[in-house]
N, CA and C atoms as a LAMMPS dump frame, in Angstrom:
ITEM: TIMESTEP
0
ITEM: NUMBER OF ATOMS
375
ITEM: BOX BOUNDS ff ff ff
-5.0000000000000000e+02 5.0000000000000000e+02
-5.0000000000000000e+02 5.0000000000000000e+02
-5.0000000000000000e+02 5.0000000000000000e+02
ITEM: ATOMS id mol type element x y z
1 1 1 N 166.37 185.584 -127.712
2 1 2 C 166.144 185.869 -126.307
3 1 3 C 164.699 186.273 -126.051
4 2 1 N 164.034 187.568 -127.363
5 2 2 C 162.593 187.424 -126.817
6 2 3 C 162.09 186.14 -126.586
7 3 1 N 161.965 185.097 -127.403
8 3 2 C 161.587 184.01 -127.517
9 3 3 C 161.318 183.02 -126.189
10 4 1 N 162.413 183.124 -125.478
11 4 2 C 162.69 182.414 -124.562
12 4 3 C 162.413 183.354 -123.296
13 5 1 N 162.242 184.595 -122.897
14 5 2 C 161.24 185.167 -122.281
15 5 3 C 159.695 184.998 -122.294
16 6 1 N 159.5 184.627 -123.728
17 6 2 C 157.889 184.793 -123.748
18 6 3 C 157.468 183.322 -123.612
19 7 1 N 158.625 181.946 -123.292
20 7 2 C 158.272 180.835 -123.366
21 7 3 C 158.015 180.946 -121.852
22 8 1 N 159.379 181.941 -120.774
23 8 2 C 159.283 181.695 -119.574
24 8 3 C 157.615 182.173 -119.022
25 9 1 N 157.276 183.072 -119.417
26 9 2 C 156.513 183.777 -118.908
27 9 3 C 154.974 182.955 -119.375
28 10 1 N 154.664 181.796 -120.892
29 10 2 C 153.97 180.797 -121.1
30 10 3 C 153.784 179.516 -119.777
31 11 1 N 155.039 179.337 -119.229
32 11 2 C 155.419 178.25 -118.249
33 11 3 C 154.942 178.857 -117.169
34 12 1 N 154.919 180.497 -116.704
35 12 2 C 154.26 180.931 -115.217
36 12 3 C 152.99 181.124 -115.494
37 13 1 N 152.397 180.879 -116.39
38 13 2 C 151.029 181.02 -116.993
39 13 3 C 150.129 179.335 -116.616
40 14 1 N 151.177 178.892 -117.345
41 14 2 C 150.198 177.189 -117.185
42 14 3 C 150.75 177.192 -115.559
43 15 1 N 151.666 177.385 -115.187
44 15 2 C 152.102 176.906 -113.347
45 15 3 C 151 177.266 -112.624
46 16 1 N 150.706 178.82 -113.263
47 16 2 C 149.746 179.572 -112.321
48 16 3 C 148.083 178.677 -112.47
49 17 1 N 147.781 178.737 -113.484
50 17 2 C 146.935 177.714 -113.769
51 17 3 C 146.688 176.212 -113.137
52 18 1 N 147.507 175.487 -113.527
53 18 2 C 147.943 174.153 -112.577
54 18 3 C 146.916 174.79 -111.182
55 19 1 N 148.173 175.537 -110.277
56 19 2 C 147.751 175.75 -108.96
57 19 3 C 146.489 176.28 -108.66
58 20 1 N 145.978 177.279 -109.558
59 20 2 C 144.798 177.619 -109.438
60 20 3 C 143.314 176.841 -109.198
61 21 1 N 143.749 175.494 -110.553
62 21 2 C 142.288 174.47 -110.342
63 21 3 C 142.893 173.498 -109.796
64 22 1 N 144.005 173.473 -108.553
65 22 2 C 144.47 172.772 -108.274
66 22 3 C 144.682 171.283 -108.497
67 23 1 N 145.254 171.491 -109.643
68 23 2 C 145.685 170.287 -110.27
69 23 3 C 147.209 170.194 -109.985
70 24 1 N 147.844 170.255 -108.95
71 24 2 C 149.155 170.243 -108.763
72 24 3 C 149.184 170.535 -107.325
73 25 1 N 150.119 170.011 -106.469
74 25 2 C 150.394 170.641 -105.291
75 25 3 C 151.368 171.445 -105.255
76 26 1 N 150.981 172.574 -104.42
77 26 2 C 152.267 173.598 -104.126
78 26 3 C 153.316 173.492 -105.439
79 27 1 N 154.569 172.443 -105.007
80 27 2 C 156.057 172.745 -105.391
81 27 3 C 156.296 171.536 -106.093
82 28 1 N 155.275 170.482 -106.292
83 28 2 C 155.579 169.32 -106.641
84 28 3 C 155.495 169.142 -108.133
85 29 1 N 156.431 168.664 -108.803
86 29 2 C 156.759 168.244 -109.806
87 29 3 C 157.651 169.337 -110.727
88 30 1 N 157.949 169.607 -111.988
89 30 2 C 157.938 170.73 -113.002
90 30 3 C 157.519 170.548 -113.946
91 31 1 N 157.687 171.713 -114.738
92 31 2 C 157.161 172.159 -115.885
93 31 3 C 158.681 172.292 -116.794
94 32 1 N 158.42 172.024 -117.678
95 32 2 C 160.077 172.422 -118.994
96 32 3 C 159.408 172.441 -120.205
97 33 1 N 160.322 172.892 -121.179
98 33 2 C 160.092 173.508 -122.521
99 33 3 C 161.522 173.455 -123.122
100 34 1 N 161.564 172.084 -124.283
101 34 2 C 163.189 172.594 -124.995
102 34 3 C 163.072 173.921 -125.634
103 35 1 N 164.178 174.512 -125.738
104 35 2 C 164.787 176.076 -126.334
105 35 3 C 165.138 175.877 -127.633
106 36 1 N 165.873 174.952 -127.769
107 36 2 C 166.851 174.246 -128.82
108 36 3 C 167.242 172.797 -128.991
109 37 1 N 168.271 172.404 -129.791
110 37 2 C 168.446 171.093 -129.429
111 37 3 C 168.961 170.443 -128.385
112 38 1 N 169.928 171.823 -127.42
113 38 2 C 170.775 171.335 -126.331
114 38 3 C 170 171.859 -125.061
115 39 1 N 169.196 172.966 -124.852
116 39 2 C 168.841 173.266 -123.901
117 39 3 C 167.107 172.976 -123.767
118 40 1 N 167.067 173.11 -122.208
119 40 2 C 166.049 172.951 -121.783
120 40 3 C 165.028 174.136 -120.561
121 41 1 N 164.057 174.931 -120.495
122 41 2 C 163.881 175.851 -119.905
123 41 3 C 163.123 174.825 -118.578
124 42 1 N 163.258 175.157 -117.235
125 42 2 C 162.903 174.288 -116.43
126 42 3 C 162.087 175.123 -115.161
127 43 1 N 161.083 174.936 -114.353
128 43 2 C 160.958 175.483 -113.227
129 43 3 C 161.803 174.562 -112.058
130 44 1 N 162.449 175.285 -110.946
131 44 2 C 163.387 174.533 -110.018
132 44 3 C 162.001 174.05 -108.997
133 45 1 N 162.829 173.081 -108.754
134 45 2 C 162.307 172.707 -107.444
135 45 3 C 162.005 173.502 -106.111
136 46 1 N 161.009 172.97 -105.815
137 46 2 C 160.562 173.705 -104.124
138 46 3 C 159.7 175.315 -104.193
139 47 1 N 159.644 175.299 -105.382
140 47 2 C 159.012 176.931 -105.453
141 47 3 C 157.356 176.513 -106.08
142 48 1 N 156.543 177.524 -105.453
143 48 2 C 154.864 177.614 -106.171
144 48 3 C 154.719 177.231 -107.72
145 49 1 N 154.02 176.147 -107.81
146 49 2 C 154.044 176.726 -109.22
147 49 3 C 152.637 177.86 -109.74
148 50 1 N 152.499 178.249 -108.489
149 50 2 C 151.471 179.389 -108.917
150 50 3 C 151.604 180.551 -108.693
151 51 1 N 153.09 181.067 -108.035
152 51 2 C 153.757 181.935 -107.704
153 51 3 C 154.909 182.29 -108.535
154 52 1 N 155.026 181.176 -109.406
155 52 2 C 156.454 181.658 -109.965
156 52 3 C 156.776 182.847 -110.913
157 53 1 N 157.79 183.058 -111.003
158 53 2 C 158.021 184.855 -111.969
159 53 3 C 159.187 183.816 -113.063
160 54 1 N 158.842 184.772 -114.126
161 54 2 C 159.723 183.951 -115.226
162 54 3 C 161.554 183.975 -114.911
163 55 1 N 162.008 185.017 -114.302
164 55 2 C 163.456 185.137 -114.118
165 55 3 C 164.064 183.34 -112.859
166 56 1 N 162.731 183.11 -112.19
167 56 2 C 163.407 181.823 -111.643
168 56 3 C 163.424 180.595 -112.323
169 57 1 N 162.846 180.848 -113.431
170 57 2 C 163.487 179.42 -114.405
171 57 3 C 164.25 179.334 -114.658
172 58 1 N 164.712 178.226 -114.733
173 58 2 C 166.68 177.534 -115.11
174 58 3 C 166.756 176.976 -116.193
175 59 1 N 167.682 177.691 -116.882
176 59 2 C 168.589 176.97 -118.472
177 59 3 C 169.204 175.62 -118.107
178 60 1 N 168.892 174.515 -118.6
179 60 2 C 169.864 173.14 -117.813
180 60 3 C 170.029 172.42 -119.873
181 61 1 N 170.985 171.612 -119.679
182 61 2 C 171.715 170.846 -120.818
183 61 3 C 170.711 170.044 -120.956
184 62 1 N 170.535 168.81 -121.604
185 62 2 C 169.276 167.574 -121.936
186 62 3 C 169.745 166.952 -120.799
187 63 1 N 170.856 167.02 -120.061
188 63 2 C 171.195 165.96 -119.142
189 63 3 C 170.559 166.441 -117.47
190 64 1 N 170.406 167.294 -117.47
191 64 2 C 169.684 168.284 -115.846
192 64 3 C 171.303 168.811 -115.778
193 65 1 N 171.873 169.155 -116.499
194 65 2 C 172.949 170.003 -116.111
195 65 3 C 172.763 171.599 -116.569
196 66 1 N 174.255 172.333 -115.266
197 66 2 C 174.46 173.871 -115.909
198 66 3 C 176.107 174.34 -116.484
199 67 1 N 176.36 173.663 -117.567
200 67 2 C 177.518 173.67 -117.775
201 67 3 C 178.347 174.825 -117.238
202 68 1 N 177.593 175.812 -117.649
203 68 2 C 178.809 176.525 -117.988
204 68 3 C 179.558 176.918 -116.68
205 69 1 N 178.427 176.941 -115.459
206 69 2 C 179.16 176.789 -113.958
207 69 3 C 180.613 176.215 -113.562
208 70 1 N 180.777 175.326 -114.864
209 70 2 C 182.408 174.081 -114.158
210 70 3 C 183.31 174.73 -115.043
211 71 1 N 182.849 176.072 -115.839
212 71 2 C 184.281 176.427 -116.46
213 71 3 C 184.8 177.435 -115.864
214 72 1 N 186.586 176.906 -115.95
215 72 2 C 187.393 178.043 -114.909
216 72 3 C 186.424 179.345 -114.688
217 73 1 N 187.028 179.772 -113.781
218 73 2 C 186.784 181.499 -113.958
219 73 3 C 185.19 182.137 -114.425
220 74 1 N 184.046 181.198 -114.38
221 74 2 C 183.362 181.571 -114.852
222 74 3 C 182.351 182.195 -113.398
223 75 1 N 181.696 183.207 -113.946
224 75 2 C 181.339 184.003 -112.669
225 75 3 C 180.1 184.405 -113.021
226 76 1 N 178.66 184.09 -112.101
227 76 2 C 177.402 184.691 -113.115
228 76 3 C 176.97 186.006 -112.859
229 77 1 N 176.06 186.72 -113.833
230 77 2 C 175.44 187.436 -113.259
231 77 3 C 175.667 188.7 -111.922
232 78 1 N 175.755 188.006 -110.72
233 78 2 C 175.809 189.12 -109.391
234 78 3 C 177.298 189.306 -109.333
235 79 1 N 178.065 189.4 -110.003
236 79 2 C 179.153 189.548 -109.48
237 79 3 C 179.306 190.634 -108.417
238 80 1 N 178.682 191.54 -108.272
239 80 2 C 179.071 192.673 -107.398
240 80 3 C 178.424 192.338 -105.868
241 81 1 N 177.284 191.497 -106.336
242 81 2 C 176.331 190.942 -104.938
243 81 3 C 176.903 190.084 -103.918
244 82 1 N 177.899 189.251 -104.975
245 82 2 C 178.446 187.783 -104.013
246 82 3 C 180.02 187.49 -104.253
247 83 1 N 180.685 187.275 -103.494
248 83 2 C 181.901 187.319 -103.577
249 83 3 C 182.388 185.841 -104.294
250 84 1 N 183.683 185.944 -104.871
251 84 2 C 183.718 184.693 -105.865
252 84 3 C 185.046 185.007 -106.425
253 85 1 N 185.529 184.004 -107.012
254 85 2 C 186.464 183.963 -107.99
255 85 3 C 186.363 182.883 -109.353
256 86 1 N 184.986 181.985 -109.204
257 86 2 C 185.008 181.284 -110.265
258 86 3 C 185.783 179.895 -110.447
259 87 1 N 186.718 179.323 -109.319
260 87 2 C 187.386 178.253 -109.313
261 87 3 C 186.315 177.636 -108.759
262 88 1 N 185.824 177.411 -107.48
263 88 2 C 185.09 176.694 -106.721
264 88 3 C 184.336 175.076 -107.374
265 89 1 N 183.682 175.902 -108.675
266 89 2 C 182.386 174.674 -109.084
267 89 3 C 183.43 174.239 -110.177
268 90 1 N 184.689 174.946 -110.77
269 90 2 C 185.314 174.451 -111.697
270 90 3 C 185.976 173.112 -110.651
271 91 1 N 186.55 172.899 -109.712
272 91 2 C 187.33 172.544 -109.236
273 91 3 C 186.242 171.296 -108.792
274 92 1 N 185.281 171.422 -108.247
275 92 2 C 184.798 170.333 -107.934
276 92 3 C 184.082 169.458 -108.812
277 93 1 N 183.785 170.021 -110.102
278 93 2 C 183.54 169.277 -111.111
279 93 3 C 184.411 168.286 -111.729
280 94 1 N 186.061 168.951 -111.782
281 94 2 C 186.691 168.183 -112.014
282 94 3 C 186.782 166.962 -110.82
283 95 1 N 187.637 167.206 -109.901
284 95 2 C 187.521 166.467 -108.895
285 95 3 C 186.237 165.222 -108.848
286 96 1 N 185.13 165.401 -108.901
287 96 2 C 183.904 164.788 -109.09
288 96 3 C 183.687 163.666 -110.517
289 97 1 N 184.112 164.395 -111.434
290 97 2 C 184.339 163.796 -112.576
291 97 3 C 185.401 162.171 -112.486
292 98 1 N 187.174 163.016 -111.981
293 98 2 C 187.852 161.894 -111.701
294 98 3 C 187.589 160.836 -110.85
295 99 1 N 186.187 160.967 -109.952
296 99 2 C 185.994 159.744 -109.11
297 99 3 C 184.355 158.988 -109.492
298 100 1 N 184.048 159.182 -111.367
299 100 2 C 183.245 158.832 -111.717
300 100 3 C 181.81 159.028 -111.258
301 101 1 N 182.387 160.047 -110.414
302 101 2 C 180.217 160.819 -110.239
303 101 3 C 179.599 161.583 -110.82
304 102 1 N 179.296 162.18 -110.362
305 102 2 C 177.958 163.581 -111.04
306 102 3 C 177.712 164.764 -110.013
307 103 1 N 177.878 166.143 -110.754
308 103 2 C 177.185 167.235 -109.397
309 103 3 C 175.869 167.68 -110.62
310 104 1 N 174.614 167.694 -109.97
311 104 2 C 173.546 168.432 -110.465
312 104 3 C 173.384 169.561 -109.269
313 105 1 N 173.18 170.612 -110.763
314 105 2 C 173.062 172.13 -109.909
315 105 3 C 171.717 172.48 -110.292
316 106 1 N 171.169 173.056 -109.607
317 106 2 C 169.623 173.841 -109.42
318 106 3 C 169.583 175.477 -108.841
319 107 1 N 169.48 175.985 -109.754
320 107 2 C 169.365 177.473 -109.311
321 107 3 C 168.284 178.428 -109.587
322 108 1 N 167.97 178.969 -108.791
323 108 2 C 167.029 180.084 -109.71
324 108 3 C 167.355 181.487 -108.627
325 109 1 N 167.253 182.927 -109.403
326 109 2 C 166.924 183.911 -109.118
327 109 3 C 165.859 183.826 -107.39
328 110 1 N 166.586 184.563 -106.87
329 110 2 C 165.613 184.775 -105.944
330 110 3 C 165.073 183.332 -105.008
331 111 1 N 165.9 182.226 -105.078
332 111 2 C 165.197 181.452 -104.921
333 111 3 C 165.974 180.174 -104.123
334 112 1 N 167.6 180.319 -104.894
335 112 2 C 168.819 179.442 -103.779
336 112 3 C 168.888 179.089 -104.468
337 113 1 N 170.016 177.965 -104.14
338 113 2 C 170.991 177.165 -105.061
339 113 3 C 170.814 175.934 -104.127
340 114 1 N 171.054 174.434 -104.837
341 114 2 C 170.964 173.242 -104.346
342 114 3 C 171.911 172.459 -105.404
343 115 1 N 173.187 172.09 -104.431
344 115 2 C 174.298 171.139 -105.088
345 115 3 C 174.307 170.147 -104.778
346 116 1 N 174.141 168.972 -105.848
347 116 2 C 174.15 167.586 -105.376
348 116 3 C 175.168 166.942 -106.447
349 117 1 N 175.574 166.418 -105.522
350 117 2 C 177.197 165.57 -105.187
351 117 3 C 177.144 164.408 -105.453
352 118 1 N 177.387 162.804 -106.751
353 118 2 C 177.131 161.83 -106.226
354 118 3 C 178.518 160.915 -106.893
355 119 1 N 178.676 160.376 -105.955
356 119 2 C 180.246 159.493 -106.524
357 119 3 C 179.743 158.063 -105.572
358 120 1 N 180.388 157.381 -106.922
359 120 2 C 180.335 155.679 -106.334
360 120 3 C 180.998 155.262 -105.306
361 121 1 N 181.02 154.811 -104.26
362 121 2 C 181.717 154.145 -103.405
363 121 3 C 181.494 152.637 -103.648
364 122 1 N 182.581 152.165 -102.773
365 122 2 C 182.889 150.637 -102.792
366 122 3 C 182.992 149.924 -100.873
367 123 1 N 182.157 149.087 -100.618
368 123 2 C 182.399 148.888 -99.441
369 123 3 C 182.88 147.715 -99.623
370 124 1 N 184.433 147.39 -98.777
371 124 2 C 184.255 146.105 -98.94
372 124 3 C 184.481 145.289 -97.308
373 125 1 N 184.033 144.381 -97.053
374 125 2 C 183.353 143.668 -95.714
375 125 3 C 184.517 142.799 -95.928
């Protein structure tokens, strides 16, 4: 865990940098760093990258996923802040899954959440 603090806090270092000799605009693009073989440390979308604080980087799978969000009952962090029971993202993952799509989640501290939803449709004329 130090490890991966002192990588976050490497990533608000070069962000801050980037923005500084402005070699980057504002919010555009990211920055990541693998952890391990499965994870990936990420800055989210839409935030400074010359503003950022290490707690709004996001843990995501090699795939841009946050697993552990789609398991039952699983509840993060604020529990006392935000009301919940932990079915919600389980339920729509499944659901999502059986109609061959994808949800990518984006979160950070301080910063919002952005759920995207994508399932195949079929039109037929």
């Amino acid at each position: 865990m130090q490890q991966e603090q002192a990588l976050r806090e490497q990533i608000c270092l070069v962000g801050e940098q980037l923005h500084r000799f402005r070699l980057v605009d504002g919010t555009a693009g990211n920055i990541s760093a693998r952890l391990d073989g499965e994870r990936v440390l990420v800055t989210p979308s839409g935030v400074c990258k010359g503003f950022m604080k290490p707690e709004q980087l996001i843990v995501l799978d090699l795939e841009g996923r946050r697993k552990e969000i789609f398991k039952p009952l699983f509840r993060g962090s604020n529990l006392d802040e935000i009301a919940g029971n932990g079915i919600g993202m389980a339920l729509v993952g499944q659901l999502v899954e059986q109609l061959d799509g994808c949800v990518h989640v984006e979160s950070g501290e301080s910063v919002g959440t952005v759920v995207t939803v994508r399932v195949p449709i079929t039109i037929t004329l």
